[in-house]
N, C-alpha and C positions, 0 to 999 in steps of 0.2 A: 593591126595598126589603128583601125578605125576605132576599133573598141576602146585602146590606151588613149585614141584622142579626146572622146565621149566621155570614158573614165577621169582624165583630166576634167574637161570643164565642168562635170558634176558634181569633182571634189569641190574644185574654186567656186562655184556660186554656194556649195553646204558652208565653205569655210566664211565664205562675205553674207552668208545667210546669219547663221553663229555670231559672226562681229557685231554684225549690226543689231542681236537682240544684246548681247552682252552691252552693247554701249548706251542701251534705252535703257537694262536692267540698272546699271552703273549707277545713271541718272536719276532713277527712278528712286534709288538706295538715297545716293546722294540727296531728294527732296525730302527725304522723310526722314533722314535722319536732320537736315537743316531745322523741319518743323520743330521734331522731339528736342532738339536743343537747345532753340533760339525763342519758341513761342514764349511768348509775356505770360499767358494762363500754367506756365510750367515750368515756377523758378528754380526748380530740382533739375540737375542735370541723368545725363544716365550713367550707370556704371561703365567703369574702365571696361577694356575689352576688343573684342573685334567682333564685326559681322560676315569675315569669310568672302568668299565670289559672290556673285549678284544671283540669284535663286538657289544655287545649292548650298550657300553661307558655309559652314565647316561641318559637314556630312560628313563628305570624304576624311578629314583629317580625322574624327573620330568611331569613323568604322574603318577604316585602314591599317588599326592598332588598336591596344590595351586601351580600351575605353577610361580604364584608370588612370591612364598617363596622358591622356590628355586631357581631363579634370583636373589631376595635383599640379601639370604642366601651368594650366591655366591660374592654379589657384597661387603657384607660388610667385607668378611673374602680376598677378593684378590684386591679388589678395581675397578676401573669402567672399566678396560679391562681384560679380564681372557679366557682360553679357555674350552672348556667341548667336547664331542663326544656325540652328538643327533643321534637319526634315520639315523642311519650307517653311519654317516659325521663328522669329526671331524669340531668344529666350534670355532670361537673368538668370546664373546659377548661385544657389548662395551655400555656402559650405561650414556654418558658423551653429553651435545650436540654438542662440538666441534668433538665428533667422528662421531656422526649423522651426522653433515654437510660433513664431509671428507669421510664420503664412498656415500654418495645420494647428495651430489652437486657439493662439488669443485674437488670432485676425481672421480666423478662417472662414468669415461671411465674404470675406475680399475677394477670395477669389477659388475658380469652382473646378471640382476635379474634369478634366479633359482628356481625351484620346480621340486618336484619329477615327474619321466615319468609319473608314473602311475596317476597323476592329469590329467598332460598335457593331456594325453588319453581320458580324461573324457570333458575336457571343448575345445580341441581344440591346436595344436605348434602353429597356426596362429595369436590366440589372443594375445590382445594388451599388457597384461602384464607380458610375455612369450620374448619379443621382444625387440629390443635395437635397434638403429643407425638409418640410413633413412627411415625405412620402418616405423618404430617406432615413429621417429617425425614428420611421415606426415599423420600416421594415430590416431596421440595422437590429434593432431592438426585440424583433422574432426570430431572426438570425441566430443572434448572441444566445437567446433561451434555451433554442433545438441543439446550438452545435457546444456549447464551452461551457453553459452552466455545470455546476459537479454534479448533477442529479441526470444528467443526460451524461456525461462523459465516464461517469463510474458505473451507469448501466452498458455502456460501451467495451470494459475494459475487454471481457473476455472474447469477444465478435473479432476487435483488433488483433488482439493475440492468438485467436486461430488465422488470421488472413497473417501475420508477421511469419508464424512455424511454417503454414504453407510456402508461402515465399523465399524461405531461406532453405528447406527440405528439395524443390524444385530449383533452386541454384547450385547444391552438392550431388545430383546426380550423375555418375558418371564422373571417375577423377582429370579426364583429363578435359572436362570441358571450360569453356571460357565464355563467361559472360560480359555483355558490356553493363558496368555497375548500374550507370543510369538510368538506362532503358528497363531495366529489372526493378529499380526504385521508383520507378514509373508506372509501372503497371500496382507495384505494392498501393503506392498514395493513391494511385485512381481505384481503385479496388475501395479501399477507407472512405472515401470520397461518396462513392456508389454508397454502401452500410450508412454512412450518416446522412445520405438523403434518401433512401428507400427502405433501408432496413434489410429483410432478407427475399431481397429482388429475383424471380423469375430469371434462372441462367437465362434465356432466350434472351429476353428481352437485355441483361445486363450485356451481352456478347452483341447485339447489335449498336448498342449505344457507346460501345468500347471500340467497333469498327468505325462510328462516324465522328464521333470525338477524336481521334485518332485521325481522321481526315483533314479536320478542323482546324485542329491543334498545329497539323502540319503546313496549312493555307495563313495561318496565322500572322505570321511576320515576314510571307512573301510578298513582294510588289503586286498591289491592287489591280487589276484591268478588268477586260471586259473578254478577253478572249478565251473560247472552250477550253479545255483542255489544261489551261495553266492550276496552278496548283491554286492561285485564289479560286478562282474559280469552282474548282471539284470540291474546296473548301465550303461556298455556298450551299451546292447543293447537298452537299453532308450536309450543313445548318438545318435547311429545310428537311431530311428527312430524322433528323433528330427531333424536329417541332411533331412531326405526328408522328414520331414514335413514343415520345412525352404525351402525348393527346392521348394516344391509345392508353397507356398504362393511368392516367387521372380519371380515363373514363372506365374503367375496368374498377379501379376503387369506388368510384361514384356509384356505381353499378354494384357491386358487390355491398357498399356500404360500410369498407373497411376503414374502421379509425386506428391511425400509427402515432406514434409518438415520433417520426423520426420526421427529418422537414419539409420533406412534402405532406408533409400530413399538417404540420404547423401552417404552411403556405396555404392549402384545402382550407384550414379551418379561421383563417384571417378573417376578420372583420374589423375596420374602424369605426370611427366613435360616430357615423351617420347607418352604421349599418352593411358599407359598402363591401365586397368583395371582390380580393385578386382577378382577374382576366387569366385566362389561359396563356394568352402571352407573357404576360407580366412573370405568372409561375416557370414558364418553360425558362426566361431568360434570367430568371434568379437563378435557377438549376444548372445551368450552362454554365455559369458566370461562377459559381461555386464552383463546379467541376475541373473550370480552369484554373481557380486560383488557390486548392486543395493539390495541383500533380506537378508541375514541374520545378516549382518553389521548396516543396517538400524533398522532391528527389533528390534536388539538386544539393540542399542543405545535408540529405544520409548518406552521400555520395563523397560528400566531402570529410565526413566525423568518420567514413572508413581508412580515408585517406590517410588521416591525421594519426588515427589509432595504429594503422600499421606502420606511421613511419617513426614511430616511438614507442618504442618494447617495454618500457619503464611506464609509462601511464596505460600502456594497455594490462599490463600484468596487475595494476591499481584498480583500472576500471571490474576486470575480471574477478580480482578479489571484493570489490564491493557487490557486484551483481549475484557470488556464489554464494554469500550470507543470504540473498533472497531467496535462492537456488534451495538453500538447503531449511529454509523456513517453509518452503512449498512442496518438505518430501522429495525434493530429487527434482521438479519437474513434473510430479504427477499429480502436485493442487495446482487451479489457477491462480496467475497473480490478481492482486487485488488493486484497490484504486490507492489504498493505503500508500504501498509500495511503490507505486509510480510515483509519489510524494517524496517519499525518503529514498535518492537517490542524489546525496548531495554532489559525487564528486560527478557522477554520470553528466547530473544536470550543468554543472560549470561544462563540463566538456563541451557540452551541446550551444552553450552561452558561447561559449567562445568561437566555435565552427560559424554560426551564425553571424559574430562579430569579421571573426578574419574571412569568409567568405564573403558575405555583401552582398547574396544574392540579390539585393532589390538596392542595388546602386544608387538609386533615385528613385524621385517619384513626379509626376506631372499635373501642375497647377495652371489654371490662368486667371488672368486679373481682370476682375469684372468691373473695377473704375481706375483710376489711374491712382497710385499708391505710392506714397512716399515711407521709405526705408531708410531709415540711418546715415539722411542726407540722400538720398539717392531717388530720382523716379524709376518707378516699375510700371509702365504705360499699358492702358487697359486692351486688351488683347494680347498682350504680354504671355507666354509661356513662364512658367516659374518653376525650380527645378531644386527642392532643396538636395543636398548629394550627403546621402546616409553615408555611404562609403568614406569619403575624404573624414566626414566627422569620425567614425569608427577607427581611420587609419591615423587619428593625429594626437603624435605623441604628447599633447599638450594632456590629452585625457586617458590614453593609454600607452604607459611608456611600454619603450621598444615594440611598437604597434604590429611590423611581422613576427614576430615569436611568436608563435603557438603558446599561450600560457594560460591554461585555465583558471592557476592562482587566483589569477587576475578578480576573479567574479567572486571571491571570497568576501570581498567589500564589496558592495553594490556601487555601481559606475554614478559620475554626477546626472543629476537631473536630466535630460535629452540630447546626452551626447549617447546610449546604445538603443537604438529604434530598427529593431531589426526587421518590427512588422510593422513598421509606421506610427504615425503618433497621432491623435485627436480621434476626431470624428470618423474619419475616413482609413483606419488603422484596422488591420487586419481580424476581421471577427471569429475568425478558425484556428488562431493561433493556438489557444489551450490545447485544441484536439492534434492538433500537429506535433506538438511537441508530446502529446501520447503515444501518439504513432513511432515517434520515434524513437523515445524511453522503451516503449515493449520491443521494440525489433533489435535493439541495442545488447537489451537483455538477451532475449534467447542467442545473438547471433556471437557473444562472447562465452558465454556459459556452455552451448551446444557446438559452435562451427570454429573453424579457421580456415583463413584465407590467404592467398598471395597474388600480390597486380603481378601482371605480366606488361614486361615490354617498358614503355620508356614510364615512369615513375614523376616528371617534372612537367609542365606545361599547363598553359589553363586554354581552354576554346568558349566560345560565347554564342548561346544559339538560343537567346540571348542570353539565358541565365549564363555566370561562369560556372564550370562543372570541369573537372581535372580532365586532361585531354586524354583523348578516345573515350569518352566517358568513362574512365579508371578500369579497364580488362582486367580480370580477375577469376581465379580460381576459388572456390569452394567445399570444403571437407566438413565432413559430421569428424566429430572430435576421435570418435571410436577410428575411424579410418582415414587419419589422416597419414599420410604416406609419412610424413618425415620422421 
């Protein structure tokens, strides 16, 4: 009895505890929004919209649901610029491509790419997409050299093509096994990932860097604290022992004297125009930051071209016949492909444009405004989050009609100018793209020419963690062609 009394009064002061910050937050909303509207230095209004509850703004409304639907929601009831309050930031979404260009190209000194600390913590402040101005474009531009020029990607082709046969040989063993698609196109891209930053890495050392990346990766998008044990956490201390397990292996080349052409050799061999040379940290967290943005972006995009493949017998039987003219230009399978060939894959590559398009794996992307900016009548106030949304652009039949159909056609005419940005646009635009889309060309290849496959279990659904990837990450069966059961 005593306890239910206690238990009582502990509710009702949390609950007049609660009220009373809710009614200061209220307030607090209310003065600043007064300012942003009413000040004389700021004759632009803000966009239509809402700001949500008072500190959680509309969190909850859009991780509660199809992150999709409640962007078109919002786009269709305020139109293609509006503002909302996400994960403690009040932000402008804009869904339009002439706004996509005007904050990532022709305005893009306005305002500077942002993530939260607690990421930053995780993957590195040094890395490359954390960064802006000279440091930025001199190290976007040693990037770009090591990973997507064709003189690095076509010395690449065949390293890939052995890690794709592996990958897809260790998914058909054993007919009755079932694999989760993802987590398999996962370990494939981090594998690619590994090869275009070390080249032909020490098993050791790659299997240790594979267990804490893997730790990382999974502390990534959970709730930041401070407490042992949580997943952020054991996330850090992965960080920190990936930093010297990075040390060990830079100093082991320094030591040895080994020059590579792959990009820690590029990063090693940096110098700018005083002389200066990278930091050890600065390398580790280029390297990180790579790692990350080469595995779950990739996966998730071949996870879904499998999808697509299998739910359509008629473009799969098209893709199969364009890849076996490769098939049979290579002896059966028993020359490698060449860099040619990854070129001339016209209908493969629309498939791939289009996977890209109808998935959306990078939904968005995160700006802030470094003075206060006026938009197309509209202020965008400095500290502002800015949010151009690939996805709605991608989705809107003003530029691709019937925008859920699956239709590769589509990409037979090249799309208008900045409506398809599926690695972003400007400066800050995906610098591994070419290589991704190799990875994917080769794996494509052998896994229709040599394999067949069947999802198991429910075939509909998308989950978000955060990328979308078909639910259960697409279960699946695996056959060498020679042995497939049916």
């Amino acid at each position: 009895m005593e306890i239910n009394i206690v238990a009582s009064i502990l509710t009702y002061i949390t609950f007049l505890f609660l009220t009373i910050i809710a009614s200061l937050l209220s307030y607090y909303y209310f003065i600043i929004y007064q300012n942003y509207t009413k000040s004389k230095h700021r004759p632009y209004k803000l966009p239509p919209g809402s700001l949500g509850w008072p500190c959680i703004g509309e969190t909850l409304q859009l991780y509660s649901q199809d992150p999709n639907v409640f962007f078109s929601t919002k786009q269709k009831r305020y139109g293609e610029i509006f503002k909302t309050h996400i994960l403690g930031c009040p932000s402008v979404m804009l869904a339009s491509p002439e706004a996509a260009k005007f904050v990532l190209v022709t305005h893009s000194h306005l305002f500077k790419p942002t993530y939260p600390k607690s990421k930053e913590k995780l993957i590195g402040p040094s890395a490359l997409f954390f960064q802006q101005g000279e440091y930025h474009a001199r190290l976007r531009k040693l990037i770009l050299s090591s990973l997507t020029s064709p003189n690095s990607l076509q010395k690449r082709v065949a390293d890939v093509e052995a890690l794709a046969i592996s990958a897809l040989e260790s998914w058909a063993r054993g007919e009755e096994k079932v694999i989760n698609t993802f987590h398999e196109m996962k370990k494939y891209s981090f594998d690619v990932g590994i090869l275009a930053i070390f080249g032909q890495l020490d098993a050791n050392y790659r299997e240790q860097l594979k267990e804490n990346y893997c730790i990382v990766n999974k502390g990534y998008n959970s709730f930041p604290n401070s407490v042992p044990g949580t997943a952020y956490q054991k996330a850090l201390l992965a960080r920190k022992r990936l930093k010297q397990i990075l040390s060990d292996i830079i100093y082991e080349r320094e030591e040895k004297k080994i020059v590579e052409k792959d990009l820690l050799g590029h990063l090693l061999n940096f110098k700018d125009e005083k002389g200066q040379t990278l930091t050890k940290d600065q390398i580790s967290d280029n390297i990180i930051g790579v790692l990350f943005a080469a595995q779950d972006t990739t996966a998730s995009v071949l996870t879904w071209i499998l999808k697509y493949l299998h739910d359509d017998q008629k473009l799969l039987d098209a893709v199969k016949a364009e890849q076996k003219t490769i098939l049979e230009e290579n002896d059966g399978g028993r020359k490698p492909m060449t860099w040619a060939q990854t070129r001339n894959m016209p209908l493969t590559h629309r498939v791939m444009l289009e996977s890209l398009r109808m998935a959306s794996i990078i939904s968005f992307t995160f700006r802030e405004a470094v003075t206060d900016v006026e938009y197309n009548g509209y202020l965008i106030p400095k500290g502002w989050k800015v949010m151009p949304l690939f996805r709605n652009i991608h989705h809107n039949p003003e530029f691709f009609s019937d925008p859920q159909n699956f239709d590769p056609s589509r990409f037979e005419v090249s799309p208008k100018v900045n409506t398809f940005m599926p690695f972003g646009n400007g400066v800050h635009s995906c610098p591994g793209n070419e290589l991704a889309k190799l990875e994917m060309l080769i794996l494509i290849h052998h896994l229709v020419t040599k394999f067949r496959w069947e999802v198991v279990g429910s075939q509909s659904g998308i989950q978000y963690g955060p990328f979308p990837v078909p639910q259960n990450g697409l279960p699946a069966r695996f056959w060498k062609e020679s042995s497939d059961p049916k």
